[in-house]
C-alpha positions in Angstrom: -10.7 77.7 -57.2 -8.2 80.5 -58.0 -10.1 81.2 -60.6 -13.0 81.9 -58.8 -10.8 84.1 -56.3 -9.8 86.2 -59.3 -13.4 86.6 -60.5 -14.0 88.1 -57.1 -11.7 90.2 -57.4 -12.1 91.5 -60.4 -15.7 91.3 -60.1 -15.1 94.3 -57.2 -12.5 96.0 -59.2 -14.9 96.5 -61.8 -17.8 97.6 -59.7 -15.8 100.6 -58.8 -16.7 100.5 -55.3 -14.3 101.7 -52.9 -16.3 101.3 -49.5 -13.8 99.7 -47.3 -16.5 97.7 -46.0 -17.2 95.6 -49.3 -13.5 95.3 -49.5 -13.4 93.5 -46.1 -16.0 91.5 -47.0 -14.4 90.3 -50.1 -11.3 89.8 -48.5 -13.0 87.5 -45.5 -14.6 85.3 -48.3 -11.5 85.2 -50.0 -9.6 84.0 -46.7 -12.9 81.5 -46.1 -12.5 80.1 -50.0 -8.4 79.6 -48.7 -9.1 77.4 -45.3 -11.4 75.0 -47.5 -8.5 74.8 -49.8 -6.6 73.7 -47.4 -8.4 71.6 -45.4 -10.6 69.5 -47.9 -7.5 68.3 -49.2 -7.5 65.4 -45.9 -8.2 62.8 -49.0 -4.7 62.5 -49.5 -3.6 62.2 -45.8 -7.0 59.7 -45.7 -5.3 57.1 -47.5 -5.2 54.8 -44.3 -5.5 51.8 -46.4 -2.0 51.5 -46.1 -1.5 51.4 -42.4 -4.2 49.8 -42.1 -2.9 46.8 -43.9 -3.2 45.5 -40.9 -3.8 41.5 -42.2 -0.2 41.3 -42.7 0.3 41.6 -38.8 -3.0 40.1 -38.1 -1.0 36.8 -39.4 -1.4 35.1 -35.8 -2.2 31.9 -37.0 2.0 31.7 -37.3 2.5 32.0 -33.6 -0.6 30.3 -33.1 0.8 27.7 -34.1 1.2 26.1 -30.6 0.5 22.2 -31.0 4.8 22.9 -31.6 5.3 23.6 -27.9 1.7 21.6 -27.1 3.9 18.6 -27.6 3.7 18.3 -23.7 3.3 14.2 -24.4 7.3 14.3 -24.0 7.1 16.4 -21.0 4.1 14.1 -19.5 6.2 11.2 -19.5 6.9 12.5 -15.8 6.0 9.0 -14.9 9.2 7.7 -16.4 10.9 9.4 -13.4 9.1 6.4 -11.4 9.3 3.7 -14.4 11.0 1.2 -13.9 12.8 -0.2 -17.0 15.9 3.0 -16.8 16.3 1.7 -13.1 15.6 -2.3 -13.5 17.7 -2.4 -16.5 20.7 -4.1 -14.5 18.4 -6.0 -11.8 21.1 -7.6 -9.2 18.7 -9.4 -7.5 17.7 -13.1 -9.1 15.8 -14.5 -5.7 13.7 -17.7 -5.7 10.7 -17.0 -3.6 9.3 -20.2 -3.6 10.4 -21.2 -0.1 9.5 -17.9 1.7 7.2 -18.3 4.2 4.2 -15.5 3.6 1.8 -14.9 6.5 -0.5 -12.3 7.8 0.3 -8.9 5.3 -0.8 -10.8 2.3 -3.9 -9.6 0.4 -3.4 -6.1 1.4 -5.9 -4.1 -1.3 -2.9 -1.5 -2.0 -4.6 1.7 -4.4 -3.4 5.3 -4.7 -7.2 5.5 -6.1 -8.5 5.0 -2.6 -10.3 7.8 -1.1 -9.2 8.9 2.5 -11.9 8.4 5.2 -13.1 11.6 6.1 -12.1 10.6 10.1 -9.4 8.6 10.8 -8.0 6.8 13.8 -5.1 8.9 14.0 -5.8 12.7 14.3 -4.0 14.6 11.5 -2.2 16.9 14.0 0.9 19.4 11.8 3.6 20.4 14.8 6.8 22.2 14.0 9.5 19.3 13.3 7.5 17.1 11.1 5.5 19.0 9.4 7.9 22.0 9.1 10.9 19.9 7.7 13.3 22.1 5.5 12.5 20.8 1.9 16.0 20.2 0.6 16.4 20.0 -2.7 17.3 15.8 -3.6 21.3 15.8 -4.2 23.4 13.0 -4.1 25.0 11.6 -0.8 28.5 9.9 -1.1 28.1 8.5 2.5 26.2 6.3 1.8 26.9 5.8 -2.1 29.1 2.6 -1.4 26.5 0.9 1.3 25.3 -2.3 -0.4 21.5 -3.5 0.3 21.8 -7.6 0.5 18.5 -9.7 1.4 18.5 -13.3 2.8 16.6 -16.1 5.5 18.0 -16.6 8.8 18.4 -20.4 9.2 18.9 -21.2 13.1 22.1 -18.6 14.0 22.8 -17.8 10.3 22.0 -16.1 7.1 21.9 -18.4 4.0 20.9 -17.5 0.7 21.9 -14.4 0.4 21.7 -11.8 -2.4 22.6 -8.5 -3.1 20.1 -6.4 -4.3 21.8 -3.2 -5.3 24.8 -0.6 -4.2 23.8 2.7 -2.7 20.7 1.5 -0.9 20.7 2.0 3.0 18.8 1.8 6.1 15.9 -0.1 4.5 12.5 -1.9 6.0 10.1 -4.0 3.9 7.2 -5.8 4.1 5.1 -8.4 2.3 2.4 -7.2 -0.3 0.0 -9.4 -2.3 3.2 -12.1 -2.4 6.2 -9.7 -3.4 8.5 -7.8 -1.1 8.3 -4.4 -0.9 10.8 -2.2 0.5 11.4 1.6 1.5 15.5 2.6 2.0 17.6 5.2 1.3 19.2 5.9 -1.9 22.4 7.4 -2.6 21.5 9.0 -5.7 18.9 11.8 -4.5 19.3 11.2 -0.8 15.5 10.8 -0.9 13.8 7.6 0.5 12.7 5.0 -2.1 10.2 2.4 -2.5 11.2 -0.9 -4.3 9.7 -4.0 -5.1 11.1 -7.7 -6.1 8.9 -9.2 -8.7 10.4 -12.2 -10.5 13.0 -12.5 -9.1 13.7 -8.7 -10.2 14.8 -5.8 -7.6 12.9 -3.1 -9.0 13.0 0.7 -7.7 10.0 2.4 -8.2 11.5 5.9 -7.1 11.3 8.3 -4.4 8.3 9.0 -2.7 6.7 12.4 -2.2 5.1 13.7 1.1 2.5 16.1 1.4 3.0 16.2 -2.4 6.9 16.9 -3.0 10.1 14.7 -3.5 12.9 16.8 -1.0 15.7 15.4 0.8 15.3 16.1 5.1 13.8 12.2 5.9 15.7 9.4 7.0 15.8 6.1 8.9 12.4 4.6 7.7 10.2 1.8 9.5 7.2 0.7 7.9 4.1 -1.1 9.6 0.1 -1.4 9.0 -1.8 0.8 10.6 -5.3 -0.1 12.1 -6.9 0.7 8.9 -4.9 -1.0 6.9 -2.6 2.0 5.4 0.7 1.9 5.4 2.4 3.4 8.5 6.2 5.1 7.9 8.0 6.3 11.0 11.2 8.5 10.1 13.4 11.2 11.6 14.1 14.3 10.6 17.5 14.6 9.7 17.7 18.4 9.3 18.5 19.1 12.6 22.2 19.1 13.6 20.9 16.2 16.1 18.7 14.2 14.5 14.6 14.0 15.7 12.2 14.5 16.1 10.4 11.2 14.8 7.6 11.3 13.0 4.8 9.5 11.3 3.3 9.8 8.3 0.9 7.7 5.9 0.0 6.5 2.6 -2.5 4.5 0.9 0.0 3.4 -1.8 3.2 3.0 -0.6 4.8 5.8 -2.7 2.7 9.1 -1.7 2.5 10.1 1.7 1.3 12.5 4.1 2.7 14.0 7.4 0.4 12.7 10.4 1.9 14.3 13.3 5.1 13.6 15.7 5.4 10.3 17.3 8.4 11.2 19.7 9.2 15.0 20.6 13.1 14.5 20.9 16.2 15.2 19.5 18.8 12.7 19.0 17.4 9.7 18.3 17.9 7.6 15.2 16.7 4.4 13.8 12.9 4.0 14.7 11.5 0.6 14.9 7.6 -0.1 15.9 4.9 -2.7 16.7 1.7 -2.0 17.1 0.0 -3.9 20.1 -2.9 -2.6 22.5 0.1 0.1 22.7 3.1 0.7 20.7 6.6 -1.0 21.4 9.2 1.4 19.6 12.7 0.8 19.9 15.3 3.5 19.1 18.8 4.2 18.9 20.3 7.2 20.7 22.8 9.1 18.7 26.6 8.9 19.1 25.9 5.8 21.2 25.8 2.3 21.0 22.9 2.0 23.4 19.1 0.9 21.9 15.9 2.3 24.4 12.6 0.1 24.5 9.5 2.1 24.3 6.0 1.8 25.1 3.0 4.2 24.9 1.3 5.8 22.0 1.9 9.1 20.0 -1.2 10.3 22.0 -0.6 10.0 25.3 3.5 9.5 25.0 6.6 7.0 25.6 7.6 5.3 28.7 11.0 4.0 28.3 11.2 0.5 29.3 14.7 -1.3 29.0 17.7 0.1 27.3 20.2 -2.4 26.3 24.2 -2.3 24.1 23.7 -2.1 20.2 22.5 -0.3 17.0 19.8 -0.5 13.7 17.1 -2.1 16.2 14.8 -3.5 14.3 11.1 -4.9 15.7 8.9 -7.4 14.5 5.9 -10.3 15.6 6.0 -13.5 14.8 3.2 -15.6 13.7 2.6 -16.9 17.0 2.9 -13.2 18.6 6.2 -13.2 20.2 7.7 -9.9 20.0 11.4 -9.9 18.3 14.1 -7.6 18.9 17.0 -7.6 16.6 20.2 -5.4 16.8 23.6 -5.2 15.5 26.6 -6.0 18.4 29.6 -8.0 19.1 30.1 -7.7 15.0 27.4 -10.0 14.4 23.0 -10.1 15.3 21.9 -10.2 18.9 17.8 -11.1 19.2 15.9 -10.3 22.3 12.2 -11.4 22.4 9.5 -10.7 24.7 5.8 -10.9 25.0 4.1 -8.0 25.9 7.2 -5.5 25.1 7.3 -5.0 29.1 10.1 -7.4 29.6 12.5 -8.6 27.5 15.2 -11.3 27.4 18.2 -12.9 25.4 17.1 -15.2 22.7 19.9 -15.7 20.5 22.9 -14.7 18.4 23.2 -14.5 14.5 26.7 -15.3 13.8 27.0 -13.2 10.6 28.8 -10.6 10.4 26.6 -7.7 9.2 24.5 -4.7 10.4 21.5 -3.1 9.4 18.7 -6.1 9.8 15.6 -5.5 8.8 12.8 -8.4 9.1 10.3 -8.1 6.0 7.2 -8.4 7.7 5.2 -11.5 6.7 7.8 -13.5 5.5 11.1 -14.8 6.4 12.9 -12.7 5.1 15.9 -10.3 6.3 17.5 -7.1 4.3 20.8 -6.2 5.9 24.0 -4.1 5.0 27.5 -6.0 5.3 30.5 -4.2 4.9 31.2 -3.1 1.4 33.0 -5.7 -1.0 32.4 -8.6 1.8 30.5 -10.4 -0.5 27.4 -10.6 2.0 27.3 -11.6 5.7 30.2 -13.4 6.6 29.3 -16.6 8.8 31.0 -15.8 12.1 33.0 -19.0 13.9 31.2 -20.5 16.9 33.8 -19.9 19.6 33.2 -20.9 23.3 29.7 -19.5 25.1 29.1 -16.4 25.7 26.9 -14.8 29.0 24.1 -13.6 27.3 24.3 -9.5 26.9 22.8 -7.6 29.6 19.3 -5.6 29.4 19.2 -2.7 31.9 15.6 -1.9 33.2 14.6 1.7 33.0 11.3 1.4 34.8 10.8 -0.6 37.6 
């Protein structure tokens, strides 16, 4: 190309001419011949091939590589934080069911699979105090990490056969399922109600359970009972508040997932719920920082009347087969049962002389889960010393 430029040139240098307009020409071509130059020469700059060696980047199949961290099969085994075997592996409990008397709960169809009924007896009704409970995260409780869970009949005035089922298991309620026990109580380790189960002779803990869909610590004191329709019926406080209460109620069609139904009594500091289920409800409760146990009847609709209120602690309600009402609480160091009819009126029925606290009747059997005194080695039969008057029952309504 120079060459050409000097061919130009020479080419007007030869010609002679010296207009200055031919000269400007030449030089504008000259100038034009110099921007192609150096422009055109974009082939080198246009070897992109080597950014755009872009395979060597484009190399996803490397991080693709996700079936690594896909291994969620370990992380699925979320049911192992309900199974069994870590938990049963040093089962307490060797029990011989064979002369427990099983009545009415038995052949209870018990499926998480069933569906909810679109409308059901009780009204689903959320109100600040149940359905609000602070969701504490599950810690563990050293108050009640000594308590010992023991299970035995009541044989006349006394407990026989007992056996402990396992340490840092409190406040507990059970009832009879398909022939096995089941239970709900408090555990130590997580602070977090539990559900548990004796099969073979095996006490078998089957976890926490979850309302509304999450495992948090903020529920104590349960009472289970059947609800019309057959669910499974949990009254519990809420022990967030610096007084505990209210008490609530909540339901499940499996015994370990449940859902907040509404309050069942609007106060605060009670403790302990125990209920029946009648043509009304009979709920006894314990009043906090007292020894004092109030009779209840009414519904969760329409409210409580208080009935009777009488000296003890850990109330706990149940019906016998032939529908008497029983009412057992812990006082005078040992178990004092009232029964009654109707849950109107109440009387003294009798003492159990061991020495214990905590009863609990598993509903549809014989049964009785209660919590001696740490290291006691179960209920201690308590001497027969002269008669006693028969405690007093103080009418609240007349």
């Amino acid at each position: 190309m120079g060459a050409v430029v000097c061919l130009l040139l020479l080419a007007s240098a030869c010609g002679g001419s010296s207009d200055s307009d031919e000269l400007t020409a030449l030089r504008e071509e000259v100038s034009m011949l110099e921007e192609q130059i150096t422009t055109t020469v974009v082939p080198s700059t246009t070897v992109v091939p080597s950014t755009t060696e872009i395979p060597s980047t484009t190399e996803v199949p490397s991080a693709t590589v996700v079936p690594s961290t896909t291994e969620v099969p370990d992380m699925q085994v979320a049911p192992n934080t309900t199974v069994i075997p870590s938990i049963t592996e040093a089962p307490v409990l060797t029990f011989d069911l064979s002369e427990t008397e099983v009545s009415v709960v038995d052949g209870i169809e018990n499926s998480s699979s069933k569906e909810l009924p679109e409308e059901t007896e009780l009204v689903k009704d959320h109100q600040p105090g149940c359905s609000d409970i602070p969701r504490r995260q599950p810690s563990f409780e050293a108050g009640i990490a000594k308590h010992e869970l023991w299970i035995g009949r009541v044989a006349d005035d006394v407990i026989i056969d007992q056996k402990m089922l396992g340490q840092g298991f409190s406040v507990a309620d059970g009832l009879m399922i398909d022939g096995k026990p089941h239970l709900w109580m408090m555990a130590a380790s997580d602070h977090v109600l539990h559900h548990a189960i004796i099969d073979r002779g095996n006490f078998i803990d089957l976890g926490p359970i979850s309302i509304d869909g999450d495992i948090f610590q903020g529920v104590i004191d349960p009472d289970i009972f059947l609800l019309p329709d057959g669910s499974f019926g949990l009254v519990a406080v809420n022990g967030t508040n610096r007084k505990a209460g209210p008490i609530c109620l909540f339901k499940s069609y499996d015994g370990q997932n449940f859902e907040t139904i509404r309050i069942v009594l609007d106060e605060i500091g009670v403790q302990d719920p125990s209920v029946v289920i009648l043509d009304d409800w009979v709920m006894a409760v314990k009043t906090v920082d007292k020894q004092e146990i109030r009779v209840l009847i009414g519904n969760p609709d329409k409210g409580f009347i208080e009935m009777h209120t009488l000296e003890g602690g850990d109330p706990d309600l149940t019906i016998s087969k032939e529908g008497t009402l029983k009412l057992t609480v812990c006082s005078e160091g040992m178990l004092i049962v009232y029964s009654s009819t109707t849950g109107n009126s109440w009387e003294f029925h009798k003492r159990i002389r061991s020495q214990t606290c905590g009863p609990a009747t598993i509903s549809g059997s014989n049964l009785i889960l209660h919590l001696p005194k740490p290291g006691q080695g179960g209920a201690i039969e308590v001497l027969e010393g002269p008669s006693q008057p028969a405690p007093s029952i103080t009418t609240s309504v007349n």
